[in-house]
C-alpha positions as CSV (number, residue, x, y, z in Angstrom):
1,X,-97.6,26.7,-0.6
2,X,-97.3,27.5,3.0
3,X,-95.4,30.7,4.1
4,X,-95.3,32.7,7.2
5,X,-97.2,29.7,9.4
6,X,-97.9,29.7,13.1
7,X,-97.0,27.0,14.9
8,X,-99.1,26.6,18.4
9,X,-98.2,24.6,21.4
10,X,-101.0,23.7,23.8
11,X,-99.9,21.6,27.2
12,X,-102.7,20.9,29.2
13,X,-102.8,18.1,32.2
14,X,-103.9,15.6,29.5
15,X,-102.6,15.7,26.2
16,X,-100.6,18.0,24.4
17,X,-102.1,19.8,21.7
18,X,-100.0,21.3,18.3
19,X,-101.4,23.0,15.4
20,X,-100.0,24.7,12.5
21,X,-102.5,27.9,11.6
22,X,-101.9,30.3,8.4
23,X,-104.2,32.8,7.3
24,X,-107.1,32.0,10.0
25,X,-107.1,28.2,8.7
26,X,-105.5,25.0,10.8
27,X,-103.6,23.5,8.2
28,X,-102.3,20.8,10.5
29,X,-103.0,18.8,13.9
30,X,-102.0,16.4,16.2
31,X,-101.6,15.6,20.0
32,X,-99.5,13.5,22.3
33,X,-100.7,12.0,25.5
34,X,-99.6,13.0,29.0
35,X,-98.9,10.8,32.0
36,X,-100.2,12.0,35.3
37,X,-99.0,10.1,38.1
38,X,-100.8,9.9,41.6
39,X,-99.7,8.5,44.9
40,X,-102.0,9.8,47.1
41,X,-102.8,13.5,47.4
42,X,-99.6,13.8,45.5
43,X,-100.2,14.3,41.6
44,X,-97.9,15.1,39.0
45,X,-95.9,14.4,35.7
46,X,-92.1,14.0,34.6
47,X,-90.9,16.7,33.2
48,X,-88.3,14.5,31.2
49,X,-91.3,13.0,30.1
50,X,-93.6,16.1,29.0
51,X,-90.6,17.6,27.4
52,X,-90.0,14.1,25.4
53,X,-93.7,14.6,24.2
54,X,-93.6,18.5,22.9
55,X,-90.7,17.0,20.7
56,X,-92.2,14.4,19.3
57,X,-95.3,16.0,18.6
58,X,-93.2,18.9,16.9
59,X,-91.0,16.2,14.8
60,X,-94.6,14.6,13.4
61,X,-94.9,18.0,12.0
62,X,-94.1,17.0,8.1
63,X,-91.3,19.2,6.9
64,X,-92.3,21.4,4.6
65,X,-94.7,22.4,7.0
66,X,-92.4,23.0,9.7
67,X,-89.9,24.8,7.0
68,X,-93.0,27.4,6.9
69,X,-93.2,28.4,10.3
70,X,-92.1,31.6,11.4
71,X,-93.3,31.6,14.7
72,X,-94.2,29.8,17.6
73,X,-96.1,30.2,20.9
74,X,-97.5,28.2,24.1
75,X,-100.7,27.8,25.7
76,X,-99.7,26.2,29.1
77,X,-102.0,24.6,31.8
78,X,-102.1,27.0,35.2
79,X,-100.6,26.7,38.6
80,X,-98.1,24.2,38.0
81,X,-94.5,24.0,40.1
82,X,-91.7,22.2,38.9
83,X,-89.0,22.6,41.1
84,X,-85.5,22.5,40.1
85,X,-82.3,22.1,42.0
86,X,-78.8,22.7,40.5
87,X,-80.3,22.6,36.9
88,X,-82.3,19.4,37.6
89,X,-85.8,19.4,37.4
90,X,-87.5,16.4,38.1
91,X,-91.6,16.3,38.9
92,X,-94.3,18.8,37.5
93,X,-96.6,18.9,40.3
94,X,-100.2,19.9,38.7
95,X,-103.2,21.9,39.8
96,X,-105.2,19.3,41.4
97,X,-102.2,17.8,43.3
98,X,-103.8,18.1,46.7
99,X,-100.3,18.2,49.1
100,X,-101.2,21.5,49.9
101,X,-104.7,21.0,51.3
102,X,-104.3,21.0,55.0
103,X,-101.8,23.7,55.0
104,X,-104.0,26.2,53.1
105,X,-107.3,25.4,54.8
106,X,-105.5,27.1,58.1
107,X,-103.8,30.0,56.2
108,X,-107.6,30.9,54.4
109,X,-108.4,31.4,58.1
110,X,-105.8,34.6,58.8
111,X,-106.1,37.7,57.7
112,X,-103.3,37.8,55.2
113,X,-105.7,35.0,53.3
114,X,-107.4,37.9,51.7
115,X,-105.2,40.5,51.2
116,X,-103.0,38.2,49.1
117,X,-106.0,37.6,47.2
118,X,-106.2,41.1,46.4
119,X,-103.2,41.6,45.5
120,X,-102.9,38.6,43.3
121,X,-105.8,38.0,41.8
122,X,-105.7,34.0,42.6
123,X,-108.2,32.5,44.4
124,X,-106.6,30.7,48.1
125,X,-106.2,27.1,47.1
126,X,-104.3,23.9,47.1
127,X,-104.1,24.1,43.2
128,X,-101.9,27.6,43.2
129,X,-98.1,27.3,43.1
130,X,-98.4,29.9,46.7
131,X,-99.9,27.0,48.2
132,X,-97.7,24.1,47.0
133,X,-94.6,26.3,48.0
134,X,-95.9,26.9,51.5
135,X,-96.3,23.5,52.2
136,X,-92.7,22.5,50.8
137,X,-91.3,25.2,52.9
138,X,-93.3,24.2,55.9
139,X,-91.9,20.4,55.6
140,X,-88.4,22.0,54.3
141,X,-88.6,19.4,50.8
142,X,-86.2,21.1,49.0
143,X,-83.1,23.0,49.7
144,X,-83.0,27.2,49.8
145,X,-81.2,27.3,46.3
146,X,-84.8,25.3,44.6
147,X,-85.7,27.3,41.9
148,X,-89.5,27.6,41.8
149,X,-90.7,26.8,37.8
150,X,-93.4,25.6,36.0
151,X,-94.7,24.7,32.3
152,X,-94.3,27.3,31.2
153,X,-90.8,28.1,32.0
154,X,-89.9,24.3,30.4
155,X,-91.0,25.1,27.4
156,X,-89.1,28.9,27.3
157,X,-85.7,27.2,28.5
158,X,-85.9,24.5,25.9
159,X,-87.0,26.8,22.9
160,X,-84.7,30.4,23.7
161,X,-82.1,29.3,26.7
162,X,-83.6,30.9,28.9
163,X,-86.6,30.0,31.8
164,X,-89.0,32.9,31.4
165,X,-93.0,33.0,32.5
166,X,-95.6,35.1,31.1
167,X,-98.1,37.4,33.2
168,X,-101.2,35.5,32.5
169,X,-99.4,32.2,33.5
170,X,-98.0,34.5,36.5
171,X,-101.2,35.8,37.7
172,X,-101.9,32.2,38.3
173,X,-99.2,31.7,40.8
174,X,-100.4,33.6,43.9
175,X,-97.0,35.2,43.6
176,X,-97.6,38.2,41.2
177,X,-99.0,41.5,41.9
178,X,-101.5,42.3,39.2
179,X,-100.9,45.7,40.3
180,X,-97.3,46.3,39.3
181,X,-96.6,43.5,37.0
182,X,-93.8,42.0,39.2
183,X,-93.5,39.4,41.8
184,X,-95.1,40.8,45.0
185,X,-92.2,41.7,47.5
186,X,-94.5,40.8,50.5
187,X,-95.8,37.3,49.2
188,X,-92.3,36.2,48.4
189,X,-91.1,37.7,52.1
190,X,-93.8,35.5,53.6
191,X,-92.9,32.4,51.9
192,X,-89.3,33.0,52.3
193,X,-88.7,33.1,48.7
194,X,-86.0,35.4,46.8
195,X,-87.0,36.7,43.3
196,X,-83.9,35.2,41.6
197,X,-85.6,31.6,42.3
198,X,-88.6,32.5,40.1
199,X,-88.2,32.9,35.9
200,X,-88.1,36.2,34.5
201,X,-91.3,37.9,33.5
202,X,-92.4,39.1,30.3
203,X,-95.7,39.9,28.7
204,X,-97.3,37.7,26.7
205,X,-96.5,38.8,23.7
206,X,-92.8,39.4,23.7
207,X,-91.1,38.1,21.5
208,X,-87.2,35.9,21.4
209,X,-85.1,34.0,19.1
210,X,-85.0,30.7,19.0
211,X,-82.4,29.1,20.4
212,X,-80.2,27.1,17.9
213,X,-80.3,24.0,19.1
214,X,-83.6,23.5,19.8
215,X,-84.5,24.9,15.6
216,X,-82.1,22.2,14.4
217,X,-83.4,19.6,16.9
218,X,-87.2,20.3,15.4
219,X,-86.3,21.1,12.2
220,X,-87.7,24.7,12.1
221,X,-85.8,27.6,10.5
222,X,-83.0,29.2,12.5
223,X,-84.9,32.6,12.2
224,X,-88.1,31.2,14.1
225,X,-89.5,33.7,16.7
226,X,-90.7,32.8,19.9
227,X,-93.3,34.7,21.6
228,X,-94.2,33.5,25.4
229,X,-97.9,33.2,25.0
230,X,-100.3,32.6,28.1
231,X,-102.1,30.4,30.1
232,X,-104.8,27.8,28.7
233,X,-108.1,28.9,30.1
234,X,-107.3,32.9,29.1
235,X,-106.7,32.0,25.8
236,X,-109.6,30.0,25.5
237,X,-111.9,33.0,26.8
238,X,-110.1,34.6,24.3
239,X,-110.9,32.5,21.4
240,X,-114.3,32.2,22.1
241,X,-114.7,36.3,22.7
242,X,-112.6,36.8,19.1
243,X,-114.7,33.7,17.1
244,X,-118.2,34.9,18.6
245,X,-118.1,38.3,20.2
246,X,-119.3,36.4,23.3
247,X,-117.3,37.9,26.7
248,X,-118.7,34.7,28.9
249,X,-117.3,31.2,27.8
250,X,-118.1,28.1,29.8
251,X,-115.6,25.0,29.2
252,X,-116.6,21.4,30.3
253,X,-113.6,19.4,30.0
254,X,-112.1,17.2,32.7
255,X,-112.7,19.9,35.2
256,X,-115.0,23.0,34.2
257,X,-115.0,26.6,34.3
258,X,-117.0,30.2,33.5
259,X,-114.7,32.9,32.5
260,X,-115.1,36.6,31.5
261,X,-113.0,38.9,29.4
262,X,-112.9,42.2,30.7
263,X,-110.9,45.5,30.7
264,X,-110.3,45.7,34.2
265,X,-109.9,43.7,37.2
266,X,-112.6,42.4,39.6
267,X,-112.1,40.6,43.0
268,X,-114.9,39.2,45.6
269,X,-113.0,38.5,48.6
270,X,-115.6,36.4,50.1
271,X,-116.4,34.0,46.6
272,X,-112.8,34.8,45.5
273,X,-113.5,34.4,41.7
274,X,-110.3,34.2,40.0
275,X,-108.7,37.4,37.7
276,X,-105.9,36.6,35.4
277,X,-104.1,38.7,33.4
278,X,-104.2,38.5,29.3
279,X,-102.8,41.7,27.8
280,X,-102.4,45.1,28.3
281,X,-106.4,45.6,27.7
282,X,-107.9,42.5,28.7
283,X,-108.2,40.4,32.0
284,X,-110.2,37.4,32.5
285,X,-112.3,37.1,35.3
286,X,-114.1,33.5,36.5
287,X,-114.5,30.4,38.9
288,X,-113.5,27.1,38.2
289,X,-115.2,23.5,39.2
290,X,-113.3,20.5,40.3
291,X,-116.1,18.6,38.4
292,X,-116.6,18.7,35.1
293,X,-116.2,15.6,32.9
294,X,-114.9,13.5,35.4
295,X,-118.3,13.4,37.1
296,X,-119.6,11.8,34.1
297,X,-116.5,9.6,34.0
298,X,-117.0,8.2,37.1
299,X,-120.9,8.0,36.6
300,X,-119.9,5.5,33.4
301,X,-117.9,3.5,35.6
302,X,-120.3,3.7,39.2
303,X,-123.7,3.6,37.7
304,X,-123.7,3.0,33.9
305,X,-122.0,0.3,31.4
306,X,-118.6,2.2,30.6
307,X,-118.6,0.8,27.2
308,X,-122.0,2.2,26.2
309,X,-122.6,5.3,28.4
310,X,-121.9,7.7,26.4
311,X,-123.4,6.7,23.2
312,X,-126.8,5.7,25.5
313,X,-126.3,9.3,27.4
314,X,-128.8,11.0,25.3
315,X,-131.6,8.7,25.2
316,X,-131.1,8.0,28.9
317,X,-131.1,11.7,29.9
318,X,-134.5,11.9,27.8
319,X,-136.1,8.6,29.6
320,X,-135.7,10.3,33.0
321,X,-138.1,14.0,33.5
322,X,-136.9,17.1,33.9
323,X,-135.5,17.0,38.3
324,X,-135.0,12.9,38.1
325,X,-138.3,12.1,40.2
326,X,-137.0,14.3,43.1
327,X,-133.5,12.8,42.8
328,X,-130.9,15.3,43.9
329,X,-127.3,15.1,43.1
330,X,-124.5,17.5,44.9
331,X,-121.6,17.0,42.3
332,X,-118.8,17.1,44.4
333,X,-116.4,14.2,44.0
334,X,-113.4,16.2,44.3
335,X,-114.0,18.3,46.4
336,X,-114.6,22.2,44.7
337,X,-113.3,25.2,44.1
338,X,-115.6,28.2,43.7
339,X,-117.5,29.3,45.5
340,X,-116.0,27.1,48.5
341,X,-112.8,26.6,47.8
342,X,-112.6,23.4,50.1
343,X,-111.4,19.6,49.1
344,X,-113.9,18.8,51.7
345,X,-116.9,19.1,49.8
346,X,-118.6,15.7,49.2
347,X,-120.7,14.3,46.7
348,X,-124.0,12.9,47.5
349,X,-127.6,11.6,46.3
350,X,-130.1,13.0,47.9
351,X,-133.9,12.4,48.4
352,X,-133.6,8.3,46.9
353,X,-136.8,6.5,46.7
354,X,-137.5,3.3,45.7
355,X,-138.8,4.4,42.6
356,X,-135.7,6.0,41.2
357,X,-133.7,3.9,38.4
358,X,-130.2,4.1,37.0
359,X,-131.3,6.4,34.1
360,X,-133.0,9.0,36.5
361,X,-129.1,9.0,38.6
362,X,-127.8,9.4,35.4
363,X,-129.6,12.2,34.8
364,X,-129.5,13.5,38.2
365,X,-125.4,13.1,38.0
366,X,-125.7,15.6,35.0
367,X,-128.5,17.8,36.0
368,X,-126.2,18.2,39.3
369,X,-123.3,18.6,37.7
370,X,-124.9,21.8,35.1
371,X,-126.4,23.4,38.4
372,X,-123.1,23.6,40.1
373,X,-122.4,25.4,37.0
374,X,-125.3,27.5,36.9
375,X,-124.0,28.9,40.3
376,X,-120.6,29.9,38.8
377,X,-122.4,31.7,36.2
378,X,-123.9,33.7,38.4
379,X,-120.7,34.0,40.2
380,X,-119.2,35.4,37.2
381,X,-122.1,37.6,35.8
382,X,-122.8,35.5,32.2
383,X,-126.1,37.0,31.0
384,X,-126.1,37.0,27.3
385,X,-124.9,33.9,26.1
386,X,-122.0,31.2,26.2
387,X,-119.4,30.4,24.0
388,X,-118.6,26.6,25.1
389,X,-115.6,24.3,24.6
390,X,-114.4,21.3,25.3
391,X,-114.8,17.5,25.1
392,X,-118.5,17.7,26.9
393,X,-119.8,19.7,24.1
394,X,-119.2,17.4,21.5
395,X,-122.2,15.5,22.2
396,X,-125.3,17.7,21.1
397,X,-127.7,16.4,23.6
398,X,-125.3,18.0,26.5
399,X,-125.0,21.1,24.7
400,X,-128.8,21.3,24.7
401,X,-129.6,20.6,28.1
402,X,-126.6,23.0,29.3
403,X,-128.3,25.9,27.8
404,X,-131.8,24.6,28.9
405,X,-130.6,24.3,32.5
406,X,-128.4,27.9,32.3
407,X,-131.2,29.3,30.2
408,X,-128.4,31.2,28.0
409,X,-127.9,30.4,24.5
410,X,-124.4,28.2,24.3
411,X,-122.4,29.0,21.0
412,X,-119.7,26.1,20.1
413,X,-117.2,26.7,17.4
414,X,-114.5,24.6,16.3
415,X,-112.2,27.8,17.1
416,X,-113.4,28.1,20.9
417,X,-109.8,26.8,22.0
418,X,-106.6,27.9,23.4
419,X,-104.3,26.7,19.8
420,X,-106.9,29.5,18.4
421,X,-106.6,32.0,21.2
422,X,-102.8,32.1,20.8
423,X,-102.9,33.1,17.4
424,X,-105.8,35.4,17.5
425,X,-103.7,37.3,21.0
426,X,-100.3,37.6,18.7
427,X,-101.4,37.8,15.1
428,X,-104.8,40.1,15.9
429,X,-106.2,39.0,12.2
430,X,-109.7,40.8,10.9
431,X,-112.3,39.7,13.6
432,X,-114.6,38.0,11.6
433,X,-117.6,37.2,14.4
434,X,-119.6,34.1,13.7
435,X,-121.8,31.8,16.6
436,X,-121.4,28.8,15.3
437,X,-123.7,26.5,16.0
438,X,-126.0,28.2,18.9
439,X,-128.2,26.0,21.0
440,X,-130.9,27.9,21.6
441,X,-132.6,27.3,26.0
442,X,-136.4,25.6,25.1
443,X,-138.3,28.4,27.0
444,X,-140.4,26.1,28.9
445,X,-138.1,23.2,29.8
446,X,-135.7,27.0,30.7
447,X,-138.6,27.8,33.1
448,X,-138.9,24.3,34.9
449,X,-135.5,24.2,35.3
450,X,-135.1,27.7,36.9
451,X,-137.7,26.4,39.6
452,X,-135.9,23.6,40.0
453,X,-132.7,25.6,40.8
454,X,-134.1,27.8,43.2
455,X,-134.1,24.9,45.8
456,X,-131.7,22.4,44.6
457,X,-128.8,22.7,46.7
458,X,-130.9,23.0,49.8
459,X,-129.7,20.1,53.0
């Protein structure tokens, strides 16, 4: 019989994820589908809509499962902004909405570019909530009583009454001083915003009652805590670091991205890797790619037969040599992150002969794709080895040529995800450190491919 069970809530920009965990062991799962709506450069989902889903998702939950849990937490995607005026929020704009763009491509040119950097740990981009609320302010979208929230803060008002934000989710914005722990006086001064429009802060382990009506809504006990959690890619550094003792994680989802735990923070003004805050002892330091999964999503659809391409991928990758014939392929559909931090960047083949096939683009599209990567490894430090996560990884093929290509052994555990992480930052059960299944880089294919990513980004 159940007692004393976790109940985890992980909103990402796809799906949301819920799992019940007691005593190290997921004793339950399911997800609900998001809606992401574009128009444009615009991109974002209904709030109405996400909060319908967390409920759902909860009330799947059979009963005497729910009537075990004791506590709950959140995992929430980063650098959302939900703005809300006189108690309505509407649109949940997301991190790759690209409004922003144009706005912060001029401010990364002044001074102040930097030293907000420093002070914030967030690299300067469209994604961040700094950048969306420039540009609103700039075209004056919303009136001067807009409160500026997020996911996060969604989730807190509907489970305890109140709109609160955690500092890992925070250190996301572009409007917290990692520092002091507190929104940064001078950012808010610049952008002309007032504290009281942001959500209270609290670490991200504090802990609330749940608000009545949300425990009788769900059908959890009316003594459930709430604990505010922290922000999807942290807790997924964190996972993997717990389950394999591995600092470095690299996740390949939609979008991709190298992270490091460490103990203190790190900036590089110039490269602008990002540093987010986890707990009192641990930040996570990293750079993030635009182009993860979608470049093979898009690859299905432009150059392969959608309905086969990814049961084909492996024995297509291993028709086509090691560097495609000379095929090059810059990876950047959607524009990139770090180290450029530009939605100007621009995919491309390069060097097409006459002799090249559809199998050696397909393996040009990935072999591009895993050196962009390579470069944020190096970006981040990752030496030892890689814990890896995410929907890339579930093909074994990938997960061999990724630690080929990086030439660092890749780890992949069930556990290497934020649902995990969350429990792991609030419960701290006995580490017990296991690999998983570790791919292993083939030294000599590791060699060739280290030549061939000493030139490969070359015009």
């Amino acid at each position: 019989m159940l007692k004393n069970a976790f109940l985890g809530i992980d909103v990402g920009t796809t799906a949301i994820k819920i799992g019940v965990i007691e005593e190290n062991r997921l004793v339950y799962e399911t997800s609900v589908k998001l809606t992401t709506y574009v128009d444009g450069p615009v991109k974002f989902q209904q709030s109405a809509e996400l909060e319908a889903a967390f409920v759902q998702g909860v009330k799947s939950i059979p009963s005497e499962i729910r009537a075990a849990v004791s506590n709950v937490s959140f995992s929430t995607a980063m650098h959302s902004v939900m703005p809300v005026v006189d108690g309505v929020a509407g649109k949940i704009f997301i991190w790759s909405d690209e409004q922003a763009s144009e706005v912060i491509e001029e401010f990364r040119k002044t001074d102040l570019a930097k030293h907000f950097y420093q002070r914030t740990g967030t690299p300067i981009h469209a994604m961040s909530p700094f950048a969306k609320i420039l540009y609103f302010g700039q075209q004056k979208s919303y009136p001067k009583n807009v409160k500026w929230w997020g996911i996060k803060e969604l989730l807190m008002e509907y489970f305890t009454g109140k709109a609160r934000i955690d500092y890992s989710v925070a250190s996301a914005t572009g409007l917290f001083n990692l520092e002091t722990l507190t929104w940064d006086p001078e950012i808010l001064n610049y952008l002309e915003v007032a504290p009281k429009q942001l959500a209270e802060l609290t670490d991200t382990t504090a802990a609330f009652p749940i608000d009545s009506g949300a425990a009788t809504s769900l059908g959890l006990a009316p003594d459930v805590t709430v604990i505010t959690g922290a922000s999807d890619g942290c807790l997924t550094a964190y996972a993997s670091y717990y389950r394999t003792g591995n600092t470095s994680s690299l996740t390949i989802g939609t979008s991709a991205a190298v992270r490091n735990i460490t103990q203190q923070t790190h900036f590089d003004a110039e490269k602008q890797n990002f540093c987010y805050y986890l707990d009192q002892e641990h930040y996570v330091i990293g750079a993030p790619s635009n182009n993860g999964g979608c470049v093979l999503a898009w690859a299905s659809q432009a150059i392969g037969e959608p309905e086969t391409f990814y049961q084909k991928l492996p024995n297509n990758l291993a028709a086509s040599p090691i560097g495609a014939k000379g095929l090059r392929f810059f990876p950047y559909l959607n524009g990139e992150r770090a180290p450029f931090w530009s939605a100007n960047k621009k995919a491309e083949f390069k060097h097409v002969t006459v002799e090249h096939t559809k199998i050696d683009m397909i393996r040009g599209v990935v072999e591009g794709m895993l050196m962009n990567i390579r470069i944020l490894c190096e970006m981040v430090g990752a030496r030892d080895g890689l814990s890896v996560s995410g929907g890339f990884f579930q093909t074994e093929a990938l997960t061999q040529m990724t630690a080929d290509l990086l030439g660092l052994p890749c780890m992949y555990a069930e556990e290497n995800e934020p649902l995990f992480g969350i429990y792991y930052l609030i419960h701290q059960p006995e580490r017990i450190v296991e690999a998983g299944k570790t791919f292993v880089p083939n030294e000599a294919v590791s060699q060739q491919n280290q030549e061939l990513a000493q030139h490969y980004f070359d015009e």
